[in-house]
GUVOGU-694840 format. One record per residue (C-alpha): x, y, z; residue number from 1. Coordinates in steps of 0.02 Angstrom, whole numbers, padded with zeros to 5 digits, always signed. Layout:
BEGIN
+--------+--------+--------+-----+
:      X :      Y :      Z : num :
+--------+--------+--------+-----+
:      X :      Y :      Z : NUM :
...
+--------+--------+--------+-----+
This chain:
BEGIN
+--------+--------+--------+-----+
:      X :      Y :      Z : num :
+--------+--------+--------+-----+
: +07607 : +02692 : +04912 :   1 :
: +07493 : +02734 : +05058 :   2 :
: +07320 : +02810 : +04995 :   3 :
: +07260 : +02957 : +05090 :   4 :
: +07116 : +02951 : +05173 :   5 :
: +06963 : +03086 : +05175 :   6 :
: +06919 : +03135 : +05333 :   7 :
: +06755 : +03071 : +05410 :   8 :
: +06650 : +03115 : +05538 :   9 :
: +06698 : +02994 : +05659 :  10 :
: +06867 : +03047 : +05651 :  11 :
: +06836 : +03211 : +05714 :  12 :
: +06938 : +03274 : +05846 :  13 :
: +06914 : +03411 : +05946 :  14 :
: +06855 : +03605 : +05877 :  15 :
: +06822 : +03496 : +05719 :  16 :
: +06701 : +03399 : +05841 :  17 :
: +06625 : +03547 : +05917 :  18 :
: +06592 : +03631 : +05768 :  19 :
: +06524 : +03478 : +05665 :  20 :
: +06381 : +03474 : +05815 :  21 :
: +06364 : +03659 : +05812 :  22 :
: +06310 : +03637 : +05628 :  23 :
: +06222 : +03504 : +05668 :  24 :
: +06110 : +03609 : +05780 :  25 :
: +06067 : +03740 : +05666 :  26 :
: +05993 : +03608 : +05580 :  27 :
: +05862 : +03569 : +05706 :  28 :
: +05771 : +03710 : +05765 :  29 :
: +05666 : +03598 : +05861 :  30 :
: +05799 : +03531 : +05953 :  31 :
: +05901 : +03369 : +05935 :  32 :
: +05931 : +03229 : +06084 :  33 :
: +06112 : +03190 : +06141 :  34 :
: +06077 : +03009 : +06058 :  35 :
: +06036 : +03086 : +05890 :  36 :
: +06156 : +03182 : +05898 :  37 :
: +06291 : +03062 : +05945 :  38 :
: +06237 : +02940 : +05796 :  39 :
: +06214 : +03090 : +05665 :  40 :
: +06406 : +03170 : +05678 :  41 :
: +06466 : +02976 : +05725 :  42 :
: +06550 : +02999 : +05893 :  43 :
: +06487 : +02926 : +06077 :  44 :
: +06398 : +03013 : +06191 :  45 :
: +06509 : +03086 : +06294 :  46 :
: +06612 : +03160 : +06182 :  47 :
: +06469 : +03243 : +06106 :  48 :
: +06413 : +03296 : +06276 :  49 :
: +06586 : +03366 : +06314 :  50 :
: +06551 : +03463 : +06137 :  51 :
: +06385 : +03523 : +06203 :  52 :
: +06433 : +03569 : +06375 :  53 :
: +06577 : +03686 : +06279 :  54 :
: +06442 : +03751 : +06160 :  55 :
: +06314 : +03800 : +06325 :  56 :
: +06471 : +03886 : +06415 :  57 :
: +06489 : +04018 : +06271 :  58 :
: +06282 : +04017 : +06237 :  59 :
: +06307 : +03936 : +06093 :  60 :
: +06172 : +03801 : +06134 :  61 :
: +06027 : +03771 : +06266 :  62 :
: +05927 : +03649 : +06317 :  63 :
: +05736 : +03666 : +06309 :  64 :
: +05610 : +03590 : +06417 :  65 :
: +05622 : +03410 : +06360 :  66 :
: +05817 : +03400 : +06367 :  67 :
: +05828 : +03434 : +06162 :  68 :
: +05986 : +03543 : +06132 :  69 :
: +05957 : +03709 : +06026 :  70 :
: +06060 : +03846 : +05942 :  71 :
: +06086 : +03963 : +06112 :  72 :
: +06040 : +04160 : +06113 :  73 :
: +06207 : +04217 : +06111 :  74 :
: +06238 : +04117 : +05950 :  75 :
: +06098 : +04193 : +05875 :  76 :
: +06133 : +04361 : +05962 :  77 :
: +06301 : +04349 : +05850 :  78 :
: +06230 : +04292 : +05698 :  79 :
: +06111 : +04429 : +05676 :  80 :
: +06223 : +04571 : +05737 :  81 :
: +06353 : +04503 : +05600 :  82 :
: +06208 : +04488 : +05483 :  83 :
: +06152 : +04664 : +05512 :  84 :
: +06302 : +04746 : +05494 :  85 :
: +06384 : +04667 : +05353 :  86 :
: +06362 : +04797 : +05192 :  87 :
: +06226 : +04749 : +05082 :  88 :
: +06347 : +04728 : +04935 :  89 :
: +06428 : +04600 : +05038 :  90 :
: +06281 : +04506 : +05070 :  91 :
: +06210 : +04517 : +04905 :  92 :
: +06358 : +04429 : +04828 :  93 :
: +06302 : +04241 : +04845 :  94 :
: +06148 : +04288 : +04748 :  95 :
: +06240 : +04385 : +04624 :  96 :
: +06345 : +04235 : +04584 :  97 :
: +06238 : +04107 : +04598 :  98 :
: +06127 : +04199 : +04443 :  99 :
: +06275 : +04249 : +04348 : 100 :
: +06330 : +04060 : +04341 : 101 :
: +06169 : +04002 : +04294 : 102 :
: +06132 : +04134 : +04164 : 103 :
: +06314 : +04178 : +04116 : 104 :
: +06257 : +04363 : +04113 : 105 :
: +06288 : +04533 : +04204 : 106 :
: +06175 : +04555 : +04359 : 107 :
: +06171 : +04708 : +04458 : 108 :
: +06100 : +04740 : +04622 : 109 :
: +06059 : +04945 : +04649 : 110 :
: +05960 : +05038 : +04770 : 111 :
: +05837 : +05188 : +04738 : 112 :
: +05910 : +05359 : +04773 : 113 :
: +05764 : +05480 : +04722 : 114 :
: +05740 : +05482 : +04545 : 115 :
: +05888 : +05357 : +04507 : 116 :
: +05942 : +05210 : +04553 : 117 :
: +06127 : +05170 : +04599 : 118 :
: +06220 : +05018 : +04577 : 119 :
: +06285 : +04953 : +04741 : 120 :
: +06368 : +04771 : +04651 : 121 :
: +06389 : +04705 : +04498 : 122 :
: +06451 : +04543 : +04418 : 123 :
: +06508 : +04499 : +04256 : 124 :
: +06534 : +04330 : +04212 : 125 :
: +06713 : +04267 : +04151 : 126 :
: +06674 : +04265 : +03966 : 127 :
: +06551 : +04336 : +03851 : 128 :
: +06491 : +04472 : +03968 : 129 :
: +06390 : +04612 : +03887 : 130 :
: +06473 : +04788 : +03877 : 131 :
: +06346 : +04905 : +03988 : 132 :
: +06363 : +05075 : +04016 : 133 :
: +06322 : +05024 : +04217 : 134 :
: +06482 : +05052 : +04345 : 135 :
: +06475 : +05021 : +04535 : 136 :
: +06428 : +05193 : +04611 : 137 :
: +06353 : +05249 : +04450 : 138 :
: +06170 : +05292 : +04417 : 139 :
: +06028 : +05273 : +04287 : 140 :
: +05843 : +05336 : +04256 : 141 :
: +05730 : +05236 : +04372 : 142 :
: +05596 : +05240 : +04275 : 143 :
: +05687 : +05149 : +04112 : 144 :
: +05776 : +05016 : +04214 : 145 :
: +05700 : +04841 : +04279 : 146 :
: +05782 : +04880 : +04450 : 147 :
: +05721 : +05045 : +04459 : 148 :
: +05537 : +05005 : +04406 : 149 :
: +05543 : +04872 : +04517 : 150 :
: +05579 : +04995 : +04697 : 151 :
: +05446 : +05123 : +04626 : 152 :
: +05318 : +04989 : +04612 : 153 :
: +05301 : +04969 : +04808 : 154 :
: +05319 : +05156 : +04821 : 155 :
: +05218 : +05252 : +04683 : 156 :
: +05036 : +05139 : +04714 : 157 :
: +04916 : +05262 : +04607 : 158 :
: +04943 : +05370 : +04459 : 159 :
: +04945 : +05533 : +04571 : 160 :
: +05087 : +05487 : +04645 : 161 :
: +05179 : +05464 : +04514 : 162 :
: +05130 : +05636 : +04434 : 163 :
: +05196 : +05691 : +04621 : 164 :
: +05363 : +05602 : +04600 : 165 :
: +05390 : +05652 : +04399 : 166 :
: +05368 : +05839 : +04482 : 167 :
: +05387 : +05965 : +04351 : 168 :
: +05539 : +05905 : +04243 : 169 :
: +05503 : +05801 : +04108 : 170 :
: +05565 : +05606 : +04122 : 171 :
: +05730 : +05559 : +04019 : 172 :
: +05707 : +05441 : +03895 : 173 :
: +05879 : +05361 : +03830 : 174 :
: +05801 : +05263 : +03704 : 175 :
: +05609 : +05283 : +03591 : 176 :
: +05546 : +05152 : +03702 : 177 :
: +05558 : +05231 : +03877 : 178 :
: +05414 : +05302 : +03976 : 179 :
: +05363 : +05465 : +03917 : 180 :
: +05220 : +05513 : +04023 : 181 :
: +05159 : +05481 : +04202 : 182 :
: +05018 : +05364 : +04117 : 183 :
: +05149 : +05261 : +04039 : 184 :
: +05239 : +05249 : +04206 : 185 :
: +05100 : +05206 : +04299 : 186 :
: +05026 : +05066 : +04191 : 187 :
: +05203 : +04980 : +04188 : 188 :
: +05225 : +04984 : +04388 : 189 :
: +05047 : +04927 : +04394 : 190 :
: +05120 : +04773 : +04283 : 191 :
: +05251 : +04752 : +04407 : 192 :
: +05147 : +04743 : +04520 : 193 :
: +05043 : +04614 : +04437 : 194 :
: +05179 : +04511 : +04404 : 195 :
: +05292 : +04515 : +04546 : 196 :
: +05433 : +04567 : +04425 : 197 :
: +05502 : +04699 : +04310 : 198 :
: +05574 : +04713 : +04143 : 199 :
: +05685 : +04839 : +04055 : 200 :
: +05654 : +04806 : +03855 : 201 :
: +05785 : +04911 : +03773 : 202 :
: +05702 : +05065 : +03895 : 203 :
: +05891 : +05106 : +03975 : 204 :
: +06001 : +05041 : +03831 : 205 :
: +05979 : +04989 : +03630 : 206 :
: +05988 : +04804 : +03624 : 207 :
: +05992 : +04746 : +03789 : 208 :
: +05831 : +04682 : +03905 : 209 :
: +05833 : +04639 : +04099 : 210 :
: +05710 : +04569 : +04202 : 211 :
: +05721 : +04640 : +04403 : 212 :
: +05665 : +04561 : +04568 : 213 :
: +05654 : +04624 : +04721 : 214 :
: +05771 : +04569 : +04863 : 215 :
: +05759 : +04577 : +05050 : 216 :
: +05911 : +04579 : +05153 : 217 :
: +05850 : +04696 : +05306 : 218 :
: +05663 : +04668 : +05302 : 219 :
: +05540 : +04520 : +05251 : 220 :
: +05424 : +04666 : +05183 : 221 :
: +05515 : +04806 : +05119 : 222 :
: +05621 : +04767 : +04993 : 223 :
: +05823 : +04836 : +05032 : 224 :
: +05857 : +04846 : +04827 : 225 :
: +05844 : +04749 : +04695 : 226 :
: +05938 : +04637 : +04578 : 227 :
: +05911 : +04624 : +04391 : 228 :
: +05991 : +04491 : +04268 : 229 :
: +06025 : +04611 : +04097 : 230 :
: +06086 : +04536 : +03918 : 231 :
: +06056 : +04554 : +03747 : 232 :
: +05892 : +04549 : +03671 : 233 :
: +05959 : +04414 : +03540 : 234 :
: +06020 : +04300 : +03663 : 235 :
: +05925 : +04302 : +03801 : 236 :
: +05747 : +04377 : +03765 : 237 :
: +05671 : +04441 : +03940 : 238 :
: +05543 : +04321 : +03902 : 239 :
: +05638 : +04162 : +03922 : 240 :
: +05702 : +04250 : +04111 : 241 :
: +05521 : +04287 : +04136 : 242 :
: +05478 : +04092 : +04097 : 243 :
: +05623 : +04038 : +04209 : 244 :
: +05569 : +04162 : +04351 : 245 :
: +05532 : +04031 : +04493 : 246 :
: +05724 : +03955 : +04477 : 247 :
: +05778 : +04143 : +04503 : 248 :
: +05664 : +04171 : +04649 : 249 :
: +05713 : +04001 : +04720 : 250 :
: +05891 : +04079 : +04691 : 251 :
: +05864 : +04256 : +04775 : 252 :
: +05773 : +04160 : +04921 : 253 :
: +05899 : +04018 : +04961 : 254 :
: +06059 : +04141 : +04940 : 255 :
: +05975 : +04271 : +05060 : 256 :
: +05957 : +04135 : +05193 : 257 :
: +06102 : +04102 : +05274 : 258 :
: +06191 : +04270 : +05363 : 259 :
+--------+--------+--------+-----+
């Protein structure tokens, strides 16, 4: 019996070929010589410059000043215009799976919408999911959820502006431990802020903590939503998140990336 093969790279054959060096690009954004390039996807030289010479005809890759090939601006042009159009919810996803399969736990991702926040995605993970009363579309109290508290943070900075934003109607408070008062609002977002985080400890449901951070998927400085990992108290204490909290950053970070 003949044993099959995998393919490697210096069997690549034609769009395979130009697309292996079009990765190969993106990983260089310094630039990369013909003979590095040649030896790194394991073809000669002039069938990677044939590749190369395809990849400048669409402006999919340049040549800088020193003869180094780079991504071109019409690849990039395409990139980003993808990128910005795609709907968050799509774009969130990566992150939203990569922290459900590490925590095997519900994770949301919601926006603010004045004094609530809506869930835009959510992802349960294939067993042992926790029951929450949260529904794509729906809404909660801002205040009492870690995604909510998280968004006010960066826009309620001093008490008065949070007396500004509680107006005249007294905050809801779906369980004893939710804020009550602007004071008790404004010392937790002034923990948030501290911390970089936010927590919801049984403030939104009986039972059930999540920890929030921020994510930015159409600015590097204003946060676009956030995204919270939620479970119950008994199993997964917010402080054990809180502990692991660089591992989810690194996660947010890496998954937001790529376009």
């Amino acid at each position: 019996m003949t044993q099959q093969r995998a393919a490697t790279p210096d069997r690549l054959v034609g769009a395979d070929r130009v697309l292996a060096v079009l990765a190969e690009l993106a990983r260089h954004p310094g630039g990369i010589g013909l003979e590095e390039m040649a030896r790194t996807v394991a073809s000669a030289k002039p069938t990677v410059h044939r590749a190369l010479a395809s990849l400048r005809r669409a402006g999919f890759a340049s040549q800088d000043g020193y003869g180094r090939y780079v991504l071109g601006d019409e690849f990039l042009r395409l990139a980003f215009a993808h990128h910005e159009t795609r709907p968050d919810h799509v774009r969130v996803l990566p992150i939203l799976r990569a922290l459900c399969e590490r925590y095997g736990e519900t994770v949301h991702y919601a926006t603010l919408d004045g004094r609530s926040v809506v869930y835009r995605s959510k992802l349960d993970p294939p067993v042992g999911a926790v029951r929450l009363n949260s529904v794509i579309g729906g809404r909660n109290p801002a205040h009492c959820t870690a995604v909510g508290k998280m968004l006010l943070a960066g826009l309620l900075r001093d008490e008065r502006a949070v007396r500004d934003w509680i107006g005249d109607r007294p905050l809801e408070r779906p369980t004893e431990r939710s804020a009550a008062t602007a004071e008790d609002l404004h010392a937790e977002l002034e923990q948030v802020r501290a911390n970089g985080y936010a927590v919801d400890d049984q403030e939104n449901e009986p039972g059930v903590n999540c920890l929030a951070v921020p994510v930015y998927l159409t600015s590097p400085t204003v946060p676009s939503g956030a995204i919270s990992i939620s479970g119950l108290v008994y199993r997964m204490p917010v402080g054990e998140l809180a502990d692991d909290l660089p591992a989810i950053r690194a996660l947010v970070a890496g998954s937001t990336e790529t376009p």
